[in-house]
C-alpha positions in Angstrom: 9.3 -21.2 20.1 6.6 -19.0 18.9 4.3 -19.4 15.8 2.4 -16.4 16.1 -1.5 -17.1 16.3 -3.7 -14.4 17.2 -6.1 -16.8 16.8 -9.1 -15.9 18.8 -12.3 -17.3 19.7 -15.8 -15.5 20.2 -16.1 -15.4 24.0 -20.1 -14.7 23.3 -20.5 -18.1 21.5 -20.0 -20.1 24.3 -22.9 -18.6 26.3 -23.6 -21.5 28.4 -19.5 -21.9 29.6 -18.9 -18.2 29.8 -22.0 -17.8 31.5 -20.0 -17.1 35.1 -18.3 -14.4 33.5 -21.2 -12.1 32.5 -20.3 -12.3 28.8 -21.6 -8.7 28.2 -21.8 -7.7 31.5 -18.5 -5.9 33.7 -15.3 -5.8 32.0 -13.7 -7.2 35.0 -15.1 -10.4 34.2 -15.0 -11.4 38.0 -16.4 -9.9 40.8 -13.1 -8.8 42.2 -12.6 -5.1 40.6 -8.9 -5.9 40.0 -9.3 -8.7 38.0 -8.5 -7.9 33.7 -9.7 -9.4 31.0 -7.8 -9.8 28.0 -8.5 -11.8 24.5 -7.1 -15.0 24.0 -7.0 -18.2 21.8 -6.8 -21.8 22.8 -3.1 -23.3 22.9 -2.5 -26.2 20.6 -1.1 -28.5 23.4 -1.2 -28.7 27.2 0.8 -26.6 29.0 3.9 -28.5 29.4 6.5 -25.9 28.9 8.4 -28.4 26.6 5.6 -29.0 24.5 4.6 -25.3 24.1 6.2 -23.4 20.7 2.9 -21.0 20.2 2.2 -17.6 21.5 -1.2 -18.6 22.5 0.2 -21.1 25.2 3.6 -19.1 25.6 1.5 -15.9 26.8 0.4 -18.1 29.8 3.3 -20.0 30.8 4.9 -16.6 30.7 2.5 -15.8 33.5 2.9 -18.8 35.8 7.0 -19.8 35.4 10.0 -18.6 36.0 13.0 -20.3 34.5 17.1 -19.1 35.1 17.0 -15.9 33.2 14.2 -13.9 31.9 14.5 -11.4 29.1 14.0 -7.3 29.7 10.1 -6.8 29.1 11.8 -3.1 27.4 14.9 -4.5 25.7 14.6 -8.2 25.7 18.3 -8.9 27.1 18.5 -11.9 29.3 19.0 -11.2 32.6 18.9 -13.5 35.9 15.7 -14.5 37.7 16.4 -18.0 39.7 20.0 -18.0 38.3 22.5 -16.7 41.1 25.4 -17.5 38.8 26.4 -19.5 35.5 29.9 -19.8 35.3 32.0 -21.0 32.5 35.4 -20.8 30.9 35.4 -22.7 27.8 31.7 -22.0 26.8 31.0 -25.4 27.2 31.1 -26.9 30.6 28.6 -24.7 32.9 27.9 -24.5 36.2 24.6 -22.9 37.3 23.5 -21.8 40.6 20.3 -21.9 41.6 18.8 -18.7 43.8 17.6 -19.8 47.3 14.0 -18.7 48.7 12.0 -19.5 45.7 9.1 -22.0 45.9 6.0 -23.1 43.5 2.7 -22.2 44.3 2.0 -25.5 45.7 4.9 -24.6 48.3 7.5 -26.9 46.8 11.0 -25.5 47.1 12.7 -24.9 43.8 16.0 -26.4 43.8 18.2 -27.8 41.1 16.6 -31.2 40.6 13.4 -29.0 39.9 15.8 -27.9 36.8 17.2 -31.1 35.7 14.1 -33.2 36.1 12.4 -31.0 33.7 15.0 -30.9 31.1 15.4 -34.7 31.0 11.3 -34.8 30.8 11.9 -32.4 27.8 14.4 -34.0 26.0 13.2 -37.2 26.5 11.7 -39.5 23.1 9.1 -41.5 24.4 7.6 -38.0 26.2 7.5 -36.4 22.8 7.6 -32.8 23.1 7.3 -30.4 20.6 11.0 -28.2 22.3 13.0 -31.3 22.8 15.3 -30.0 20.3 16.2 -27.2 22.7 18.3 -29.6 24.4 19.9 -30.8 22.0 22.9 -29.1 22.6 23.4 -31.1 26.2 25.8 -33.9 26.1 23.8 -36.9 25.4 20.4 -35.8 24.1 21.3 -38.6 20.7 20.8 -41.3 23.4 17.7 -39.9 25.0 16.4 -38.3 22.3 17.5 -40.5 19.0 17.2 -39.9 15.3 16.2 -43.4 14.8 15.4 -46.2 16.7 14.5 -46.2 20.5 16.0 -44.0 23.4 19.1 -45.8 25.0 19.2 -43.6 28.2 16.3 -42.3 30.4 18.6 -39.0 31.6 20.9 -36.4 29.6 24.4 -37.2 30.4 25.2 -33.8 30.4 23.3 -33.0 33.3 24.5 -33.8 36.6 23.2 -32.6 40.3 26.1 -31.2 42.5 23.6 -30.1 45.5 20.2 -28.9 46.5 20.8 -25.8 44.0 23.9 -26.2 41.6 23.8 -28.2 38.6 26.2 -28.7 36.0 25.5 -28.8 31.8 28.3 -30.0 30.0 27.1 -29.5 25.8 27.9 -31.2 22.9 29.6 -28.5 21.4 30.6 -25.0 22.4 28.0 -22.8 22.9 28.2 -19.2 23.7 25.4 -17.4 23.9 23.8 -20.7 25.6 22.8 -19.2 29.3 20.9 -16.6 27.3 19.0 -19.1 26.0 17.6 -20.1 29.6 15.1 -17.8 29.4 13.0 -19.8 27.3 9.5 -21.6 28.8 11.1 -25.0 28.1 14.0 -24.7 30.3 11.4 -23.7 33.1 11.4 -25.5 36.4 8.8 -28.3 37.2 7.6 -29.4 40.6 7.5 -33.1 41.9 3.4 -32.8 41.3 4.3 -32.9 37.1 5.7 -36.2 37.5 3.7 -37.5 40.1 0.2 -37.2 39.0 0.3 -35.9 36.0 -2.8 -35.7 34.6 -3.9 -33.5 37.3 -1.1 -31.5 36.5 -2.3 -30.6 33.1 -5.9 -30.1 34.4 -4.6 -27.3 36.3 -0.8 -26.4 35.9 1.2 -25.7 39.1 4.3 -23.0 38.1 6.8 -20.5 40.2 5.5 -17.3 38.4 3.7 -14.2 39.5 -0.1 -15.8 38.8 -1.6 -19.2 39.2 -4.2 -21.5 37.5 -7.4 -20.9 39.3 -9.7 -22.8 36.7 -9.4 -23.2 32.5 -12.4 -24.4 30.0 -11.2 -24.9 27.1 -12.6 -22.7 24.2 -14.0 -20.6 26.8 -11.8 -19.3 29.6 -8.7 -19.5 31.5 -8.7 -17.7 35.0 -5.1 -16.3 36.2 -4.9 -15.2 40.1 -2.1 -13.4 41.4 -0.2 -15.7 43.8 0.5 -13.7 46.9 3.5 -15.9 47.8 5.4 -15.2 44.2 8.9 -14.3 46.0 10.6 -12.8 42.6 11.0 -9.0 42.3 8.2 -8.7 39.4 4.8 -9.6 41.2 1.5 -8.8 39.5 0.1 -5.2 40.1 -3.3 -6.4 39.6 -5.2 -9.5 41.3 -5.7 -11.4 38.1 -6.2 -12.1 34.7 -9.3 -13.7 32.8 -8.0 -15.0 29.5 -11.3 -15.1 27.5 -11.1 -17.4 24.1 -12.2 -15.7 21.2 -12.4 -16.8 17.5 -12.9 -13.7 15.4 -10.7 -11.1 16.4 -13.4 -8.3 15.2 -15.6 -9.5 17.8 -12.9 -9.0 20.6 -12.5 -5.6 19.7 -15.7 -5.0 19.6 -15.8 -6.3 23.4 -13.1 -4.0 23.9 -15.1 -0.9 22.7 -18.2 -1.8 24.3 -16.6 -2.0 28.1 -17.0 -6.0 28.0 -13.0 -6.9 27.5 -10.2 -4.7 28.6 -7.8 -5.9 26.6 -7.1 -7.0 23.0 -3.5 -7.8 22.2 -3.8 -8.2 18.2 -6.0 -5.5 16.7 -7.8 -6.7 14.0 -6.4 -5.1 10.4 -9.8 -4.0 9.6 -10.1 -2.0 12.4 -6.2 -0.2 12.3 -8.4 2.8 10.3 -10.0 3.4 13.0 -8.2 2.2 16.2 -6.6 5.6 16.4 -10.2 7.4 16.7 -11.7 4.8 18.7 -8.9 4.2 21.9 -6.6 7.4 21.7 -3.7 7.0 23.9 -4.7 3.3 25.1 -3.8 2.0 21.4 0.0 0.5 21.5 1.8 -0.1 17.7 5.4 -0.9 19.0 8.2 -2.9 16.7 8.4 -6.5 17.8 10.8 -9.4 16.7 8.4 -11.1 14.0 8.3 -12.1 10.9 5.7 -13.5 9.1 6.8 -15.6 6.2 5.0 -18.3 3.5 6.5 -21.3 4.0 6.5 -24.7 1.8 6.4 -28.5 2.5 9.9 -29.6 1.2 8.3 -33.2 1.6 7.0 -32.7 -1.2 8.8 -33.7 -4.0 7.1 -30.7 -6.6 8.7 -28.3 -3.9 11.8 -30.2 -3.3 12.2 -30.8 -7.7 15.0 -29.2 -9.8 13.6 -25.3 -10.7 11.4 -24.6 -7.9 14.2 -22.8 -6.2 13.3 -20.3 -9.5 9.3 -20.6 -8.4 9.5 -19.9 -5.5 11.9 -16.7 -6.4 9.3 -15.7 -8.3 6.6 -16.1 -6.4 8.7 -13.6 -3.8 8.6 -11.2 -6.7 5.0 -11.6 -7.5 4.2 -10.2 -3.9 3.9 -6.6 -3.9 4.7 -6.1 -0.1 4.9 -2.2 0.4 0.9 -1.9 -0.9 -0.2 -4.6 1.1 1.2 -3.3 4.5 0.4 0.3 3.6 -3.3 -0.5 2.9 -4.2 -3.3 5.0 -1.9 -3.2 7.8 -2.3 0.7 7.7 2.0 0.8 7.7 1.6 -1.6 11.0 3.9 -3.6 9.2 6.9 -3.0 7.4 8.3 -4.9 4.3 11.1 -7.5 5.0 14.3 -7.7 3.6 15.8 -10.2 5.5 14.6 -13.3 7.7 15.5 -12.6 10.8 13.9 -9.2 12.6 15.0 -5.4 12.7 14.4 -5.3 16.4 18.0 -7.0 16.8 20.2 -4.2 15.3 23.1 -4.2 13.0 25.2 -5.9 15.7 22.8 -8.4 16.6 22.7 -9.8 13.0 19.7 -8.1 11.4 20.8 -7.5 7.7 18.7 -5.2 6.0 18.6 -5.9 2.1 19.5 -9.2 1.8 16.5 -10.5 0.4 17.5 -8.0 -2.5 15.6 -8.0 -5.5 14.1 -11.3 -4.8 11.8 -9.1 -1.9 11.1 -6.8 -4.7 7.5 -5.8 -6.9 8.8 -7.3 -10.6 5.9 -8.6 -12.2 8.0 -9.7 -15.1 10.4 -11.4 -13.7 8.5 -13.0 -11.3 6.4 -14.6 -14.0 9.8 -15.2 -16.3 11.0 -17.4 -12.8 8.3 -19.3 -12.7 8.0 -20.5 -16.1 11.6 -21.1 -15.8 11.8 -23.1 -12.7 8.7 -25.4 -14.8 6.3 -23.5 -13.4 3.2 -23.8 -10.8 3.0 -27.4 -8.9 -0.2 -28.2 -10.5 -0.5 -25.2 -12.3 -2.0 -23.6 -9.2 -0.3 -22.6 -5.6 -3.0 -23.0 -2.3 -2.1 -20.9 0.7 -3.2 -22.8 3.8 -4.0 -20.2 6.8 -6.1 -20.3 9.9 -8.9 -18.4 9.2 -10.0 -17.4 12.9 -8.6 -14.0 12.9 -9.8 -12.3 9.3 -6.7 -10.4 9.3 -5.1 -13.3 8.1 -8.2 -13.9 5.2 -7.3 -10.2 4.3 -3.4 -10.6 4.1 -3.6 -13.9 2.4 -5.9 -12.8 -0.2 -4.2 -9.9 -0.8 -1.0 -11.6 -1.9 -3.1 -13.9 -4.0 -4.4 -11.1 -6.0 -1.0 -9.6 -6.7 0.4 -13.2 -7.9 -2.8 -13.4 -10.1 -2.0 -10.2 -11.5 1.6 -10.6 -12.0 1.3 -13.9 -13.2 -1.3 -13.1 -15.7 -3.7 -15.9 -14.1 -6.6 -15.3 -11.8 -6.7 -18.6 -10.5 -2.6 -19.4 -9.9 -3.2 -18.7 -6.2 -6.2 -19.5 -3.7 -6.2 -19.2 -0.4 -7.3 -22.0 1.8 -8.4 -21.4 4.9 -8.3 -23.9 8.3 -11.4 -23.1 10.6 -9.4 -23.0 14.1 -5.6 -22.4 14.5 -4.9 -25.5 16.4 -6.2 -27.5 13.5 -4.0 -25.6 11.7 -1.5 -26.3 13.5 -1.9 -29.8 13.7 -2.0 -30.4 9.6 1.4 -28.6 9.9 3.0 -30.7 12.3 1.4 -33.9 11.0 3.0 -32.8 7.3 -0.5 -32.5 5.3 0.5 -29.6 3.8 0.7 -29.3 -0.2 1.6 -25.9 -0.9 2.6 -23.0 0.9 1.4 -21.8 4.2 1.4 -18.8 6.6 4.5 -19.7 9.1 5.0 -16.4 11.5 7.8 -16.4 13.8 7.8 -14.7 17.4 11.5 -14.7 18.8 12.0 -16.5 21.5 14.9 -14.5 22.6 16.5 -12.0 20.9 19.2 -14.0 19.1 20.2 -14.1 15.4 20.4 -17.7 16.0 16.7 -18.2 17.5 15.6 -16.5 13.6 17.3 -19.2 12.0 18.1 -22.5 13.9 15.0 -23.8 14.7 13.0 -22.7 11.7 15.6 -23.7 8.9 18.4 -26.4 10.4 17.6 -29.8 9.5 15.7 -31.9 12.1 14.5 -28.3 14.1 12.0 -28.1 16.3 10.2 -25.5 14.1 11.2 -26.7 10.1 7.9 -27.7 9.8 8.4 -27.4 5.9 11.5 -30.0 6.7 14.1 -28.0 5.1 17.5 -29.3 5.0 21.1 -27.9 3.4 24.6 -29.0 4.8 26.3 -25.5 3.8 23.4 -24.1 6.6 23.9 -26.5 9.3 27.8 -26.4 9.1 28.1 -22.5 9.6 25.4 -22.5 12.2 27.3 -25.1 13.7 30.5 -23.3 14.0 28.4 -19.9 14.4 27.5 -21.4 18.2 30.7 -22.6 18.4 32.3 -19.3 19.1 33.1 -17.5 21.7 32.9 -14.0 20.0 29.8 -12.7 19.9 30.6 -10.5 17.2 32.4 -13.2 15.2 29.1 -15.7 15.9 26.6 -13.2 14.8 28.7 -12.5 11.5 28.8 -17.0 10.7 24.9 -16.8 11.4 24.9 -14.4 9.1 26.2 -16.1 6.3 24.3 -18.6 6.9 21.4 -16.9 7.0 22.7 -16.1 3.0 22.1 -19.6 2.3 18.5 -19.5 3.3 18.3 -16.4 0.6 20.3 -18.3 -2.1 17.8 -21.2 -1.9 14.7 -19.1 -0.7 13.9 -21.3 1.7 10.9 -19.2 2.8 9.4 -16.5 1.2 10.0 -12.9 3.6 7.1 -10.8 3.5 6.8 -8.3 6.5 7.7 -7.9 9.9 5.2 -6.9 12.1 4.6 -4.7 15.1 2.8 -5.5 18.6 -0.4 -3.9 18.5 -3.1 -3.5 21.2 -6.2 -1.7 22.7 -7.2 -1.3 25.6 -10.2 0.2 28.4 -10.1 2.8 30.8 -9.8 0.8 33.3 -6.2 -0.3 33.3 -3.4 1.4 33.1 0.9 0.8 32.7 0.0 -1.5 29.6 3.0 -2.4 27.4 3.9 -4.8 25.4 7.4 -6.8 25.1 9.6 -6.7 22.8 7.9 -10.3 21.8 4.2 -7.9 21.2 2.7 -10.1 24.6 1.5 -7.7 26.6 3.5 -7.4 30.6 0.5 -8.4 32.1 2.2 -8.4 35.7 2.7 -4.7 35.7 -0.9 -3.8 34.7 -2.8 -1.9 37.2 -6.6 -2.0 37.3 -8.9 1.1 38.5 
């Protein structure tokens, strides 16, 4: 789902908007004490939960929905929230009970149509959301959802309604680890308002979670209240949260350390020198599963040419990781050898070392690769980045100036910055990139699989580079096709080879969940996907 943004916007620059908030004034930002603020950045899209693959938007709908399972804010496992029971003895044909007693805010009851309706809105073409590929393991998603050509069929045939609260998914193909899946914001539940007026809907989004939408201004605030009626075991501890847009994320913590913000989820790599000084104890630095990676736009045919498998192995090479996290990051991040994330273990697929020498400080080689593979598109490579948060300026500069040096050339790379992270985002997705770009991934869940499906398998939701090999898409086929686990995590793993052997994307660190935050909160953590638990916050 997640393309990791930490973009933030300067609350203080929109005086006039903010002005309710007392930009400046109590960190509360409300006049109700238990009210926290915390930094935040505008989401791409409306909050549809099938057209949401961003942290930015995620963090939120994480706070107003609750979908089947929901993963372990310690460990990250999947474990049951509506779902009563999701049977199945072929790991293809599942039935899936929905709990009774649960209700939106609006006071609709949650039942299973509230489950099917969504997915079919998901999957569907002409409603063309960014996680409709997440269903494309239900029976019939090619009709509603084609390659080519217009929908045949409004509904997933896969999806049939057995009462007010069992529903049946029969998928394409066998899928194993499928109900852990369920977790994910796009298989949420949506009420009857969605579809019936739905432009008020996205003016103020109606979920089954812990908080409500009290108001949103976008680039300026959204205002979370805790909804008294949430019937699920993990209600908020505090009576809100004020999500307050920022676009430098130096001026946030500086917010933070003033008393004006009480919480900053991404501390800014110029400050990790002095975070420890500043917060104490209230500073977290905890592993998290991502991976922040340079990607490249295969649709373009001097990245898609014979040899630039070679550049872009050298160009790995050229990247002198271990000096870049220990200076800048301050060791907040750790070198990658793999693609995946070292939060999932050994057993859950994490591979450390496979990059191999390829992940490895070799000047000389790296420039030997890239003369080999016919060198430098252009003669010069462009690193497109949002430039809201100037950690990313810092990073990205950084690994220009080790290219330039390995490479003998002190203009071979540039970075090129994008002002705000949605218009970043939007050059992605339209496919105006020309070079290679910053493409961080948050897991969605904590599944080899989610590391490597919807990022590299042809036609994903994610390949925003448009990647595409056969050898990969067969043994992830057959890797969800088993009912093993252990068997399915070892085929992901080979194909997760086949993104080394081509290097599809360049590895360059994995990062922790950092944050900061004021004396006036307390039981802060973040998850295992570095958003904090804002639910179990307490304020005073």
């Amino acid at each position: 789902m997640r393309v990791p943004t930490h973009a933030l916007r300067a609350a203080c620059a929109a005086v006039v908007a903010l002005a309710a908030t007392g930009c400046g004034g109590s960190a509360s930002g409300s006049s109700d004490g238990a009210v926290l603020s915390s930094s935040w950045g505008d989401p791409q899209n409306p909050l549809e939960p099938a057209n949401t693959n961003e942290v930015q938007g995620g963090k939120v709908l994480d706070m107003i929905f609750r979908g089947l399972k929901k993963y372990d804010p310690k460990t990250g496992a999947a474990q049951d929230m509506l779902a009563e029971r999701i049977d199945s003895s072929d790991s293809r044909n599942f039935t899936i009970t929905v709990k009774d007693g649960w209700t939106f805010s609006n006071g609709e009851k949650v039942t299973a149509k509230s489950f099917v309706d969504a997915w079919n809105y998901g999957a569907s073409l002409r409603n063309n959301q960014r996680n409709a590929y997440f269903f494309g393991y239900i029976q019939g998603y090619d009709k509603v959802h084609p390659d080519s050509g217009s929908q045949s069929a409004d509904t997933l045939s896969g999806l049939k309604i057995v009462d007010d609260r069992t529903f049946t998914v029969k998928l394409a193909q066998k899928f194993s680890s499928f109900p852990d899946t369920l977790g994910y914001p796009a298989f949420a539940p949506l009420p009857r308002a969605f579809f019936s007026d739905h432009a008020a809907w996205l003016a103020k989004p109606v979920g089954n979670g812990p908080y409500a939408v009290d108001s949103y201004t976008r680039g300026a605030q959204m205002s979370l209240r805790k909804w008294d009626g949430y019937p699920g075991p993990d209600k908020a501890q505090n009576d809100g949260v004020d999500l307050r847009v920022y676009t430098d994320s130096d001026t946030a913590y500086t917010d933070l350390l003033a008393g004006n913000l009480d919480l900053v989820d991404d501390v800014p790599a110029a400050q990790l020198k002095n975070v420890r000084n500043d917060l104490g104890d209230r500073y977290i630095n905890n592993p998290a599963g991502i991976i922040q990676t340079l990607a490249f736009p295969y649709y373009d045919k001097d990245w898609d040419r014979s040899g630039s498998e070679k550049v872009r192995k050298g160009l790995s090479m050229a990247i002198n990781r271990r000096q870049i996290t220990d200076t800048i990051f301050q060791k907040t991040r750790t070198p990658a050898t793999d693609w995946t994330s070292p939060v999932l273990g050994a057993d859950g697929g994490f591979q450390d070392g496979l990059c191999g020498d390829a992940c490895d400080y070799n000047p000389a080689e790296a420039k030997k690769l890239v003369q080999e593979g016919g060198g430098l598109p252009g003669g010069q490579v462009r690193i497109t980045y949002n430039a809201d948060t100037g950690s990313h300026r810092m990073w990205v500069d950084a690994v220009c100036n080790s290219i330039n040096n390995a490479l003998g050339n002190d203009k071979a790379c540039v970075g090129n910055p994008v002002g705000t992270f949605a218009d970043f985002r939007n050059q992605i997705t339209q496919h105006k990139m020309s070079g290679p770009f910053r493409a961080g991934w948050q897991m969605d869940y904590p599944l080899i699989q989610n590391f490597l499906q919807p990022l590299y398998y042809t036609g994903a939701s994610s390949n925003d580079g448009k990647w595409s090999n056969k050898d990969f898409d067969q043994l992830v086929d057959r890797a969800n096709a088993e009912t093993d686990t252990a068997t399915a995590v070892r085929t992901f793993q080979q194909a997760e080879e086949v993104v080394r052997d081509h290097m599809a994307a360049i590895p360059l660190w994995y990062q922790n969940g950092s944050a900061g935050y004021s004396e006036r909160l307390s039981h802060v953590a973040l998850n295992p996907f570095s958003v904090p638990v804002y639910n179990e916050i307490k304020v005073g």
